[in-house]
Phi, psi and omega in degrees: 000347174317311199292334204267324177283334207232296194250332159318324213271299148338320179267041176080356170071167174316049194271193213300331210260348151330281187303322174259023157270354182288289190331298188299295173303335171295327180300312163308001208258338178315323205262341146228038160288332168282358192279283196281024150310294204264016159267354168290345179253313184318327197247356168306143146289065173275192213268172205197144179210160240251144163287108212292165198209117185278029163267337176291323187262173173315146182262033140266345166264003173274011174215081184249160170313145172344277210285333172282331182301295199274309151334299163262022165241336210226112177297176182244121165331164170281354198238002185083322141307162186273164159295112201285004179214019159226174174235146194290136176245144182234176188308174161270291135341004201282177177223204211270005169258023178249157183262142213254171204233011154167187186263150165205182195260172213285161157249359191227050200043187172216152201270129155250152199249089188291132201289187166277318162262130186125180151318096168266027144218128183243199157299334192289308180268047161245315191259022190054057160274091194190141164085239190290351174261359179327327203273007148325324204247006188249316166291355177265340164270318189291339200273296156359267181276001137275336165295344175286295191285333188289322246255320179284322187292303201272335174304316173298328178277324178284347158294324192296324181230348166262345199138151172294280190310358176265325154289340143295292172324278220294339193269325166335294180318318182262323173317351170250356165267009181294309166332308203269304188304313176337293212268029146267339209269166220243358182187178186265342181290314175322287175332271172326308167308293183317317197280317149001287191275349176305316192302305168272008175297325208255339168266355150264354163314298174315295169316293170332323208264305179315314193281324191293342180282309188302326162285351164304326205262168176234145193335301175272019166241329162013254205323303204281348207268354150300337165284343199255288176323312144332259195318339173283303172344271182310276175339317180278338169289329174282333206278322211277323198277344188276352160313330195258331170289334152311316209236342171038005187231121173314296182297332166279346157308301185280349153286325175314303202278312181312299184320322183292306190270004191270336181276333177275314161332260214318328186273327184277000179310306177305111188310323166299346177248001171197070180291165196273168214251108195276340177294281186322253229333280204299341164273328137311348189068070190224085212283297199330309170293307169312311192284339178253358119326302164296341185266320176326297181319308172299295211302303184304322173280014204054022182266052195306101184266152176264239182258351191280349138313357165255355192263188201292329164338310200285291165009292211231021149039035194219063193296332191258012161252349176279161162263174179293320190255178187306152167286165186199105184000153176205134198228148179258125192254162187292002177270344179279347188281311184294339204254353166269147173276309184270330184299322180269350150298323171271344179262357172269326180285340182273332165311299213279331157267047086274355161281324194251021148280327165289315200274343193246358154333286183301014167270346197260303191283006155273354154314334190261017199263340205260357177272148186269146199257035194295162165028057217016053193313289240277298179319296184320312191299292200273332155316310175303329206275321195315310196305306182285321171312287164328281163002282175330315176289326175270006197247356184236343209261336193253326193280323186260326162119195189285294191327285189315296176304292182331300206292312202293311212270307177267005143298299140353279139355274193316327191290323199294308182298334198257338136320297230264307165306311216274310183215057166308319179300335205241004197246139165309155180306316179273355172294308202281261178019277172330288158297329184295312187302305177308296167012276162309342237221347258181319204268297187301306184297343196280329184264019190252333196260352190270350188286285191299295184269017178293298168296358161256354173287327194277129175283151188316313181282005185216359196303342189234021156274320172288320164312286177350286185317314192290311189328300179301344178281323222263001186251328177273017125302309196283339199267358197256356162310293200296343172279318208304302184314358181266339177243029175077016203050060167304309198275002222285331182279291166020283165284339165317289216282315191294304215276349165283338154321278186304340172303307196302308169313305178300307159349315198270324194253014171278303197333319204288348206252178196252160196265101152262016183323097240028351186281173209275194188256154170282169183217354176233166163309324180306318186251018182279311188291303146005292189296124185244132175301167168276166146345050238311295183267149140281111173290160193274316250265127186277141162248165206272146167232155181266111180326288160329287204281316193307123150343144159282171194293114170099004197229117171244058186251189179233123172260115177270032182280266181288357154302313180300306175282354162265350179269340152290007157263337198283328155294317165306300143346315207250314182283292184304328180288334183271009171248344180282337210269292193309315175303322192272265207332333184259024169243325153306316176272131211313165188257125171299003170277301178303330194280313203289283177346312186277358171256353166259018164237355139320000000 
């Protein structure tokens, strides 16, 4: 909390230069929205029957007309479609009045009814993953955010110890020619393997980049410039379907996105355009490197310090733990989180509500399937709801704090869930609509805010290992859509009844986490172990304040400023009282020279 009061705050603070590396890093954060976006379009399904095949039928229905040709090949659904994956089978003798005596599966492939707007070639129709191959392409997403999970887990610990920007750089990097290999492969075991590590490039890319913006900020730009960022997100996912309208080819898409982050690559590679985290330096003790990211920083923020602001006294404000020589980096690993009480108590209840802000999304978007799907209605829907949902968070998370707005958003959630089981059956079509929509909106904010304050909770030296975590729970939330669909939603009340259970649990376990609403970010374990939830009520009851000491009105921070400056006058104070103390003692007391003269003249 040193660095953030006594020396960020000194070097200008979120001042100019600040600001537009914030600006500049939300633009990256758009180019990978579009990245990790863009397995929901590459891998649609559109809608598809199976191609009538005249070897099947009576040979007087075999050169019948269009519409008796589909007629006598292909049943019909309880809703009146036709069936995308079987064909009516008939007698070996029939005539042109037989009737067919069962079904099988297509033979001649199937015709897709390819949109207008949009992708008209995906993966799905290029190698036919549909009908019995579906659960190819359901299994081609879960592989997808397992990579997502390698990508948080293993980027987050190499933030820790190589660095923000080094962890930045290096997944970026690989990610475009992981890119290029995508829109080259040549089958689906490529594909699928290739999308694994695209994923997970981009999701340590991501991680890396959200904690190095969040060390940047000083208490009151936190919330918006991670929400500004967060909406360049959401910009670059609205941005992806007029992409596809543009490239109508899966693979030219995926070239498209490559191109995109290969043009951002070129401007952030340059160490001046993404400098390393002077917070991360100075908390590891990487004294050489920290004082010259901070004088970057200052100079760049209009801020001339002179030299005795660099030196290690100042620094590291910790004079009576150095030796004669440099302190020498000391780094932390993600096994030490387990070995804490409170750091690691607030990072399983904030996992655990973003998993189960992801994971209970799908009870809300399976509601929407009775809906027409024109032009990626589903897509549009959860892109808009995410956009609001942020929005919400920035106009209540700072004026009410995180702990209320966190508690407020899963309740809702829960209710929205807990209605929607018990009397879905007996409630109108535009009601249940509603609620699935509140849901979404409520689901998102809750793991977009469970994120957020995971990372101000988390201390600086364990900060992307620990992020690494709440992430990777909130994508094995997301992974549970692409499983349930592989067994058709078999299990689906099931997964109802656990995850409005666990909302309500999580209700419970929010009371346990801590308030970082303006207070600065932590930088040690020690003081990561410091923070204590508040109170449930504010007591009324007045207490006596010490002029000198009490805090300014609304700042419960510890200023080592002004600590400093009081105990030098409290030296001064004390030192002008022991010579005022001496003088009057030598004036009371008889002067011995004198006393002896007056005994010799006796």
């Amino acid at each position: 909390m040193a660095l953030e009061g006594r020396l960020l705050r000194a070097a200008g603070g979120f001042g100019r230069r600040s600001r537009l590396l914030a600006a500049g890093w939300g633009l990256a954060a758009g180019g990978l929205g579009l990245g990790l976006a863009a397995g929901l379009l590459l891998a649609a399904t559109p809608p598809h029957r199976c191609r009538p095949d005249p070897a099947l039928l009576p040979a007087p229905l075999r050169h019948a007309s269009a519409g008796r040709l589909l007629n006598a090949s292909l049943p019909r659904r309880p809703d009146g479609a036709w069936s995308p994956c079987l064909l009516f089978r008939y007698p070996p003798r029939g005539g042109a009045a037989a009737q067919p005596n069962g079904t099988g599966p297509c033979t001649r492939g199937w015709r897709y009814a390819l949109p207008h707007a949009g992708l008209r070639s995906t993966a799905v129709t290029q190698w036919d993953l549909v009908c019995s191959n579906h659960w190819k392409v359901l299994l081609e997403q879960t592989t997808y955010l397992l990579g997502w999970i390698l990508g948080y887990l293993c980027f987050g610990s190499a933030c820790d110890r190589l660095g923000r920007r080094a962890a930045f750089v290096f997944p970026w990097m690989l990610s475009i020619p992981l890119g290029v290999a995508v829109a080259l492969a040549v089958n689906y075991v490529m594909l699928a393997l290739l999308r694994l590590f695209f994923g997970a490039m981009l999701a340590g890319t991501f991680l890396s980049l959200y904690v190095a913006r969040l060390e940047l900020c000083d208490p009151p730009h936190r919330l918006i410039v991670t929400m500004g960022a967060g909406f360049c997100w959401v910009s670059g996912e609205l941005l992806l379907p007029g992409l596809a309208v543009a490239c109508q080819d899966w693979r030219i898409l995926q070239g498209a996105i490559t191109l995109v982050l290969a043009l951002l690559a070129l401007c952030w590679w340059c160490p001046s355009l993404f400098p390393e985290s002077a917070r991360w330096l100075l908390a590891t003790r990487q004294l050489e490197e920290g004082r010259r990211i901070l004088r970057s920083l200052a100079e760049g923020n209009g801020v001339h310090l002179e030299e005795d602001f660099y030196t290690p006294e100042h620094l590291f404000a910790e004079p009576q733990s150095l030796s004669e020589e440099l302190p020498q980096p000391r780094y932390h690993n993600l096994c030490e989180i387990f070995c804490t009480r409170i750091i690691w108590k607030n990072c399983l209840i904030l996992g655990f509500t973003a998993f189960i802000g992801s994971g209970i999304r799908h009870c809300f978007t399976r509601n929407l399937a009775p809906y027409p799907q024109h032009f990626y209605f589903p897509y549009f829907l959860l892109a808009g709801g995410e956009a609001v949902a942020l929005l919400f968070l920035c106009l209540t998370v700072d004026h009410f704090g995180r702990r209320p707005v966190l508690l407020l958003t899963t309740i809702l959630m829960g209710i929205s869930s807990l209605v929607l089981l018990a009397l879905s059956q007996y409630l109108m079509a535009w009601l249940i609509l509603a609620l699935s929509v509140l849901g979404i909106l409520t689901s998102q904010a809750v793991t977009a805010l469970s994120i957020f304050l995971a990372s101000e909770v988390l201390p600086t030296v364990v900060r992307g290992a620990g992020l690494g975590l709440i992430l990777a729970a909130s994508a094995v939330g997301l992974a549970v859509t692409p499983i349930m669909d592989i067994h058709n939603s078999r299990g689906f009340f099931l997964h109802h009844v656990v995850f409005a259970s666990f909302a309500i649990l999580s209700v419970l376990s929010i009371m346990l986490l801590p308030e970082t609403s303006g207070r600065p970010l932590p930088d040690s374990l020690c003081e990561g172990e410091n923070q204590r939830r508040p109170p449930l009520f504010r007591s009324r009851r007045q207490r006596d304040q010490v002029p000198l000491l009490s805090p300014q009105p609304g700042d419960g921070a510890y200023d080592p400023a002004s600590y400093a400056r009081l105990v030098t006058a409290t030296k001064k104070m004390l030192g002008a009282h022991r010579g005022s103390d001496s003088q009057l003692r030598m004036k009371l007391l008889p002067d011995p020279t004198h006393r002896d003269s007056a005994a010799e003249g006796m």
